[in-house]
GUKOLFI-964043 format. One record per atom (N, C-alpha, C, O): x, y, z; residue in three letters. Coordinates in pm, whole numbers, padded with zeros to 5 digits, always signed. Atoms other than C-alpha are relative to their C-alpha. Layout:
<rs>
XYZALA...
</rs>
This chain:
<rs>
-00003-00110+00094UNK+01840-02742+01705UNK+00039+00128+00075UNK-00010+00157+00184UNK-00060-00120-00055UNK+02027-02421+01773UNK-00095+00130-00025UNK-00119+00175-00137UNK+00057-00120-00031UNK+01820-02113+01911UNK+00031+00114-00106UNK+00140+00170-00107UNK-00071-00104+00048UNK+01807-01859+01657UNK+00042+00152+00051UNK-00037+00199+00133UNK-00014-00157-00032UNK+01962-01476+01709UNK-00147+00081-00005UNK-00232+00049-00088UNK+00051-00113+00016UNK+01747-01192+01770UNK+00006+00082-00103UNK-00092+00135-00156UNK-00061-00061+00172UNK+01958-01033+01454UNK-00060-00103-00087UNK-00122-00065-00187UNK+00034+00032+00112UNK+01876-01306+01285UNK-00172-00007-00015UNK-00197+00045-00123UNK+00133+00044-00008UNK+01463-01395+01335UNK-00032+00181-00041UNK-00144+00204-00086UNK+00034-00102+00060UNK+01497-00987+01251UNK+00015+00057-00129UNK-00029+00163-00172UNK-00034+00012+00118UNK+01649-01074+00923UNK-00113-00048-00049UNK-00168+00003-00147UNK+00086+00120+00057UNK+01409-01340+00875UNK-00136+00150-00065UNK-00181+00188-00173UNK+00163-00093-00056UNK+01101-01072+00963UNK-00024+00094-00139UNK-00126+00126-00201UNK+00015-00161+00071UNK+01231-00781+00731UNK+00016-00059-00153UNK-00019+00009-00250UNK+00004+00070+00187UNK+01308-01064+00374UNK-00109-00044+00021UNK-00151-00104-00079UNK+00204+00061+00054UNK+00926-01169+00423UNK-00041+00165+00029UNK-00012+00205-00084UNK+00003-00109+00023UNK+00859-00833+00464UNK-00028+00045-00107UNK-00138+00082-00148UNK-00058-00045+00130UNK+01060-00745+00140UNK-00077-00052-00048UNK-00149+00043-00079UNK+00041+00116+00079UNK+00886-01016-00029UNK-00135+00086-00010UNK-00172+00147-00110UNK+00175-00003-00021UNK+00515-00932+00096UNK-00035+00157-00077UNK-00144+00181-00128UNK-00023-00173+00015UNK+00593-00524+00005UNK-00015-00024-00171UNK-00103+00024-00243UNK+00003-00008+00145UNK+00706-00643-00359UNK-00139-00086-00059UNK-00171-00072-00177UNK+00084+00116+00052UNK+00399-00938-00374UNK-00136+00118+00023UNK-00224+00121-00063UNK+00115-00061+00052UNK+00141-00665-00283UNK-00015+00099-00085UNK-00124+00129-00134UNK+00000-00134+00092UNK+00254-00365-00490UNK-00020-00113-00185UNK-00046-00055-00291UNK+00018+00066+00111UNK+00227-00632-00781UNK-00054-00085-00030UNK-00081-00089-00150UNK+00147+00085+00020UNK-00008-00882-00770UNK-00098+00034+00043UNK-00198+00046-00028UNK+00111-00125-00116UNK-00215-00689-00451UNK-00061-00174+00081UNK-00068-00296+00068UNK+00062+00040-00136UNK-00359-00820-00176UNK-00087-00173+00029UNK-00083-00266+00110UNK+00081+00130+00018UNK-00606-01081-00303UNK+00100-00107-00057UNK+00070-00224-00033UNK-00080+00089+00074UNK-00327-01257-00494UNK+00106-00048+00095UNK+00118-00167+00125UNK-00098+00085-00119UNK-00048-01295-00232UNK-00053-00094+00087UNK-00160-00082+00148UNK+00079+00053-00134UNK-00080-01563-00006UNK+00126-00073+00055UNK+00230-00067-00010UNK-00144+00053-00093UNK+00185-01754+00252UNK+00027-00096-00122UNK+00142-00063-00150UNK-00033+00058+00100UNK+00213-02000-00056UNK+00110+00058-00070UNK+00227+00021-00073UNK-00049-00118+00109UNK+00305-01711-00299UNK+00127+00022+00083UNK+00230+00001+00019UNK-00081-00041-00033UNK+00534-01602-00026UNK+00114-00078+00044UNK+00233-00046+00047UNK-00141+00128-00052UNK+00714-01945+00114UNK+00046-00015-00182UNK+00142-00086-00210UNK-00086+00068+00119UNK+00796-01980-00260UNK+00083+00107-00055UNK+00191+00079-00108UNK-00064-00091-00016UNK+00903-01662-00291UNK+00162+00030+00084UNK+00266+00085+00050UNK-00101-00029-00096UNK+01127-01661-00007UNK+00106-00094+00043UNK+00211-00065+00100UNK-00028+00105-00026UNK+01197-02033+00008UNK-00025-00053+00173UNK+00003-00163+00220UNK+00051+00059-00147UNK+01067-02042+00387UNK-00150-00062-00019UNK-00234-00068-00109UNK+00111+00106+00046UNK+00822-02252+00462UNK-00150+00126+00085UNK-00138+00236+00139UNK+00126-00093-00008UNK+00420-02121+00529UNK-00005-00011+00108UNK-00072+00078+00161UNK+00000+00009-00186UNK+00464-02229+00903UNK+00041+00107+00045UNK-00007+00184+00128UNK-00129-00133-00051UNK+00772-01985+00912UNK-00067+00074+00019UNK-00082+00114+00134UNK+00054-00125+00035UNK+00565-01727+00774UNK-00050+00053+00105UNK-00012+00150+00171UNK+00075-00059-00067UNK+00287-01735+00967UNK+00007-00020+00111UNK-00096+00010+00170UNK-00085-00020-00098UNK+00509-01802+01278UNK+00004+00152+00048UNK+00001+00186+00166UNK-00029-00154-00024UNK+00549-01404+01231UNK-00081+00064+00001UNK-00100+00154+00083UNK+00075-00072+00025UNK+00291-01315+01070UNK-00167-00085-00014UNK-00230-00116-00116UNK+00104+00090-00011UNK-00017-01509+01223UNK-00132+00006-00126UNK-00192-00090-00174UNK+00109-00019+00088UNK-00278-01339+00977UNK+00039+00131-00106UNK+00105+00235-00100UNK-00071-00083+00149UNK-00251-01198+00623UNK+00023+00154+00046UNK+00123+00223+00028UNK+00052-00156-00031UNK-00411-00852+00768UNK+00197+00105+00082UNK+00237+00221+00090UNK-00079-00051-00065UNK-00070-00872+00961UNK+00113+00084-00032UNK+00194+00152+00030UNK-00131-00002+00120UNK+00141-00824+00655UNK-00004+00166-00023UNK+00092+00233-00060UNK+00002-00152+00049UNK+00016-00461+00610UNK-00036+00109+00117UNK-00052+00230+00102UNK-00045-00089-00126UNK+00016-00340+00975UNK+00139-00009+00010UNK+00173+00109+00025UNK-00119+00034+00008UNK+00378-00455+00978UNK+00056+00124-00140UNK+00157+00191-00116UNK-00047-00040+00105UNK+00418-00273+00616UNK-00057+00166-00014UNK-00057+00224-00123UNK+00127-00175-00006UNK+00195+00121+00711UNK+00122+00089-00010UNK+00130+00184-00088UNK-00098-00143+00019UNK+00525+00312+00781UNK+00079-00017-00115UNK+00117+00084-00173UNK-00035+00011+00168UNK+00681+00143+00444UNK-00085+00099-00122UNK-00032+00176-00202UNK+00105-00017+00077UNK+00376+00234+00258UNK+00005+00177-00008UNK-00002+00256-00103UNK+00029-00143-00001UNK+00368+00572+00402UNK+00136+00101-00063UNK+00118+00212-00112UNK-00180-00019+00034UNK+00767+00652+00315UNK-00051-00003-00140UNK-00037+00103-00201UNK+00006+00048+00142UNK+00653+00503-00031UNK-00087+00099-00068UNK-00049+00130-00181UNK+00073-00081+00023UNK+00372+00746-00075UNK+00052+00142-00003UNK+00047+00193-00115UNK-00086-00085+00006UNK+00553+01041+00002UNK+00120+00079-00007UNK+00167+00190+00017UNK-00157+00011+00099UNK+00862+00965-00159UNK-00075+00093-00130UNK-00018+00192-00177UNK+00049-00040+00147UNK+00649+01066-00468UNK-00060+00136+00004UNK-00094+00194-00099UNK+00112-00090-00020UNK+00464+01341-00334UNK+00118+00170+00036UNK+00230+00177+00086UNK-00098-00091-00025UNK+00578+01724-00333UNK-00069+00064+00155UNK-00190+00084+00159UNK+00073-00028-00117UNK+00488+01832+00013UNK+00062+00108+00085UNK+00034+00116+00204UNK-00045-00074-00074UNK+00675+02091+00117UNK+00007+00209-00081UNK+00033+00321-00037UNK+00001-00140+00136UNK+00645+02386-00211UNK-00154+00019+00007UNK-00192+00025-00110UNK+00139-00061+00003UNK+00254+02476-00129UNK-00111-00071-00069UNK-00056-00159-00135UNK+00127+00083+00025UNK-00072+02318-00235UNK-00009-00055-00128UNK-00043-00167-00167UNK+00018+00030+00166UNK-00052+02357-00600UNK+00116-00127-00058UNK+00088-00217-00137UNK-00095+00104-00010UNK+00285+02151-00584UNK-00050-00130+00028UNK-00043-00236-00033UNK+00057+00155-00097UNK+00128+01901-00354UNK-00080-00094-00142UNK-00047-00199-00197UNK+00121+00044+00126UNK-00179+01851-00644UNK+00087-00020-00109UNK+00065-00136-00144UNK-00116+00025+00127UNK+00091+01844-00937UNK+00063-00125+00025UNK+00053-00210-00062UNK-00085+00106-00025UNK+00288+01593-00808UNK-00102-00130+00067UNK-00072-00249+00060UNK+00087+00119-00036UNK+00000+01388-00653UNK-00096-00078-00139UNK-00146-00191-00139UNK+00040+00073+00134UNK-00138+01340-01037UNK+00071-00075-00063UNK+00039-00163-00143UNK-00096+00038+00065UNK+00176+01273-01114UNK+00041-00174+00049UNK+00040-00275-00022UNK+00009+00096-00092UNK+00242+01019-00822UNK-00123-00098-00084UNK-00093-00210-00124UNK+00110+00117+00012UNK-00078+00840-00932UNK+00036-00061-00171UNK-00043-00153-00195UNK-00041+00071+00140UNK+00082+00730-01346UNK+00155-00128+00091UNK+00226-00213+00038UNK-00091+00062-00054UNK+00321+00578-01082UNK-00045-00191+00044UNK-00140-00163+00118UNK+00018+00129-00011UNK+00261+00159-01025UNK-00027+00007+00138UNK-00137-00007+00191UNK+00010+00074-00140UNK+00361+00122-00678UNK-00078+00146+00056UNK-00152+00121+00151UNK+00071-00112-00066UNK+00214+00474-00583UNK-00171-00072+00010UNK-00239-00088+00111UNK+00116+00033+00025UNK-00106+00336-00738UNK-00061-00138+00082UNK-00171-00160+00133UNK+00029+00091-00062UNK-00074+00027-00605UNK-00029-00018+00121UNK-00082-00125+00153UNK+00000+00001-00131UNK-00067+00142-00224UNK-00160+00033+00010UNK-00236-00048+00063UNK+00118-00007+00009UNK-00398+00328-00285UNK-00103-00114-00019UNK-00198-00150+00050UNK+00109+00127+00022UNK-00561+00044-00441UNK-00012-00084+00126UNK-00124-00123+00159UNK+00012+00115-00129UNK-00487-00184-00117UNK-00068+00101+00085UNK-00145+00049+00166UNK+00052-00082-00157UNK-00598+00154+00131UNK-00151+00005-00090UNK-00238-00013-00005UNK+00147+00026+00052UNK-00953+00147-00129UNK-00020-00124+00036UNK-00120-00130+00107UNK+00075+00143-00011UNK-01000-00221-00100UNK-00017-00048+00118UNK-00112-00122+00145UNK+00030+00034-00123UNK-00909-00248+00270UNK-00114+00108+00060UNK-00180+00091+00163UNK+00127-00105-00076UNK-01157+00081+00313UNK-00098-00071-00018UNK-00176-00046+00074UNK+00086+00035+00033UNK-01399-00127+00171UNK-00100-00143+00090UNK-00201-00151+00159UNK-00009+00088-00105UNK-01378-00456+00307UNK+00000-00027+00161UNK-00053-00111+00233UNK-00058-00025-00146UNK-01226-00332+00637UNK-00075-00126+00150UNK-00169-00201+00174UNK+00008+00135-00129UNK-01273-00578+00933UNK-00007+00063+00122UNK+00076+00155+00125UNK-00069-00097-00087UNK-01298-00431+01280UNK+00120-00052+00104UNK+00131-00033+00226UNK-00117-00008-00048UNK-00954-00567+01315UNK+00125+00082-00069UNK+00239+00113-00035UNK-00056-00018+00108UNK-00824-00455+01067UNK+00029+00170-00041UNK-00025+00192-00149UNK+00031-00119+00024UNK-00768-00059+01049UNK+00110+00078-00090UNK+00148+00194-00098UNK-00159-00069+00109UNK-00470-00022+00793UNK-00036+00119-00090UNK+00015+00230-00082UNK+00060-00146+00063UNK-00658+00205+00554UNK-00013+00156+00094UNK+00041+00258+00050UNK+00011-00126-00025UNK-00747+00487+00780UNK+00072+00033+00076UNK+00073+00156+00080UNK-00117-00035-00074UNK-00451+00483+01041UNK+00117+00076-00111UNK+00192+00170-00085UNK-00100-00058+00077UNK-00253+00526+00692UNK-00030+00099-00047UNK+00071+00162-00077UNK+00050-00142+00066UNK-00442+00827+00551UNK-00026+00069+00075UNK-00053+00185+00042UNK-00006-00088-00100UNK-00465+00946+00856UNK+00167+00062+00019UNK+00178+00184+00030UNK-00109-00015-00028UNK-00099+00962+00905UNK+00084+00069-00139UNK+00188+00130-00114UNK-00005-00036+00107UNK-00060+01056+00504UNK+00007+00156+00026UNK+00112+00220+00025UNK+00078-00108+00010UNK-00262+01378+00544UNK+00033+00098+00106UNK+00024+00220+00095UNK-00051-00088-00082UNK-00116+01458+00896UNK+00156+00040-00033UNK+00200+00144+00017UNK-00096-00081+00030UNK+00224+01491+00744UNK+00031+00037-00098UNK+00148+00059-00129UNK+00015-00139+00075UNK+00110+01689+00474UNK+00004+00127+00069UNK+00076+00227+00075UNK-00003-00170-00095UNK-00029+01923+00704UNK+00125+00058+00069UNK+00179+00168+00052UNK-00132-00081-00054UNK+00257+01975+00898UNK+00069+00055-00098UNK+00165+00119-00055UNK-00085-00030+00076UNK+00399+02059+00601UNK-00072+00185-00060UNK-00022+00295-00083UNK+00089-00088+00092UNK+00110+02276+00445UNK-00121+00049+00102UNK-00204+00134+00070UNK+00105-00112-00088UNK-00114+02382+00741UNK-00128-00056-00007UNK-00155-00101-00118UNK+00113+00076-00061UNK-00449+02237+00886UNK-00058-00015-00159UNK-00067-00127-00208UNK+00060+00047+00141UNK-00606+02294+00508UNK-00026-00122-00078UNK-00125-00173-00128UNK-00064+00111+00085UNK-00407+02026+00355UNK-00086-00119+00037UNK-00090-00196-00060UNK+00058+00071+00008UNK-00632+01785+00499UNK-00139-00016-00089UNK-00173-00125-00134UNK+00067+00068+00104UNK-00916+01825+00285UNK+00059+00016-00090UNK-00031+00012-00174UNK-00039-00019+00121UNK-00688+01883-00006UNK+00052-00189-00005UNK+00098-00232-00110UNK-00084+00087+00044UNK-00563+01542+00029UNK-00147-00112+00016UNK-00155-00206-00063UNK+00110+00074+00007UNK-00925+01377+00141UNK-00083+00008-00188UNK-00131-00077-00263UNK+00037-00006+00216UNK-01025+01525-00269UNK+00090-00032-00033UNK+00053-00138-00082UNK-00087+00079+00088UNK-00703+01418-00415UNK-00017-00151+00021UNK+00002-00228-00073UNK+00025+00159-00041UNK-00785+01059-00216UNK-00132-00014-00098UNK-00130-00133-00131UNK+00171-00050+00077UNK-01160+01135-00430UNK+00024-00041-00156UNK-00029-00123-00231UNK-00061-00011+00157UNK-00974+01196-00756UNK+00111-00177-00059UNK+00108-00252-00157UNK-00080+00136+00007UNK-00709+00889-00702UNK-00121-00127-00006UNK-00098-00220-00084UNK+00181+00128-00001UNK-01098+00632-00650UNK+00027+00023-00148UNK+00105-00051-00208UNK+00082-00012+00100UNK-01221+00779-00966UNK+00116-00026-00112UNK+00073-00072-00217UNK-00117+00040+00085UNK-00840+00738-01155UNK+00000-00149+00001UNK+00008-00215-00102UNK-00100+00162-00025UNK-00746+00390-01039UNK-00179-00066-00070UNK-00171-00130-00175UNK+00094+00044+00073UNK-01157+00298-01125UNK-00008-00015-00143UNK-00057-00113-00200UNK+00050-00016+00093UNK-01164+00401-01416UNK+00140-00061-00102UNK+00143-00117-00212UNK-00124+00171+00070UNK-00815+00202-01512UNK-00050-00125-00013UNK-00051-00202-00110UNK+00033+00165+00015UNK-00948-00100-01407UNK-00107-00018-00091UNK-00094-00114-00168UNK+00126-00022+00107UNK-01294-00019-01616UNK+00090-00009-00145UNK+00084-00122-00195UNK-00128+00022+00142UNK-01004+00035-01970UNK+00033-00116+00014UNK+00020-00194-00081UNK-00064+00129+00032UNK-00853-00254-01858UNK-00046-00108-00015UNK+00004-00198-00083UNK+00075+00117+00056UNK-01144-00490-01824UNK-00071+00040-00127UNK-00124-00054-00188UNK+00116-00007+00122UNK-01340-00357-02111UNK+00102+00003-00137UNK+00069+00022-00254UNK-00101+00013+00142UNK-01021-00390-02341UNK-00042-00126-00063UNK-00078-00220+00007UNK+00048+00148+00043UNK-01108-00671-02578UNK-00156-00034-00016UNK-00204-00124-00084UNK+00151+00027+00016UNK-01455-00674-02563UNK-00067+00059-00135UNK-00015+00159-00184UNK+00011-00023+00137UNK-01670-00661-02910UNK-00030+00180-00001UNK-00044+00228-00113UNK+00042-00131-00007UNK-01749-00278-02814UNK+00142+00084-00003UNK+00160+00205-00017UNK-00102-00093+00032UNK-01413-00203-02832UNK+00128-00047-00068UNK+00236+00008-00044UNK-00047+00112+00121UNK-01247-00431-03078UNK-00022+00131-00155UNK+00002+00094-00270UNK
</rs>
């Protein structure tokens, strides 16, 4: 069997990647699994986890995506009130919402291998500030406050839809 390229095993790396990026912003975290993703990708779960020995790996591999993705949405450079406008706004957003939900569930869970949540809100909040000046960090630790109590209180609507109390 012929040795693969460097180009290519970096092809391979960045379509499971792609895959894992679109499988957690839409099913999330608990739902993907190398299954979900060899069928996804048509590689097999060996491949996968050839690259990516453990799930946790999928979203150290995916922090500077995540973070690009987050402040794609975000206004961060027009002053505080901007920042807060556009970060409410950001949060009616899916995949915005969806990144949070994985940095809440890994805050929660967290492993001490595992430090994806606070390396990324750490790195969130520091290039706010640069943008907006030492402040901006607690403005974005209460908007992180406000985003809990949003995304909660979705999932609370969404399980209690259907039920005889709200029928």
């Amino acid at each position: 069997m012929a040795k693969r390229s460097k180009v290519d095993t970096n092809r391979t790396i960045q379509f499971i990647l792609d895959n894992a990026n679109q499988q957690l912003l839409t099913v999330g975290y608990e739902n993907m699994s190398y299954t979900t993703l060899s069928l996804a990708t048509e590689l097999s779960r060996t491949g996968i986890s050839h690259h990516f020995p453990k799930k946790t790996d999928f979203l150290t591999a995916l922090e500077g995506r995540f973070l690009k993705q987050l402040i794609d949405r975000l206004i961060i450079n027009e002053g505080s009130s901007q920042l807060e406008q556009s970060w409410h706004k950001a949060l009616l957003n899916s995949e915005f919402s969806a990144i949070l939900k994985l940095v809440f569930h890994h805050s929660v869970i967290r492993s001490e291998h595992c430090f994806f949540s606070q390396r990324l809100m750490t790195n969130l909040s520091n290039v706010v500030a640069l943008h907006l000046g030492e402040s901006a960090h607690r403005q974005v630790e209460h908007l992180l406050g406000v985003s809990l109590v949003h995304i909660t209180n979705q999932s609370t609507t969404v399980s209690t839809e259907g039920t005889p109390d709200n029928v």
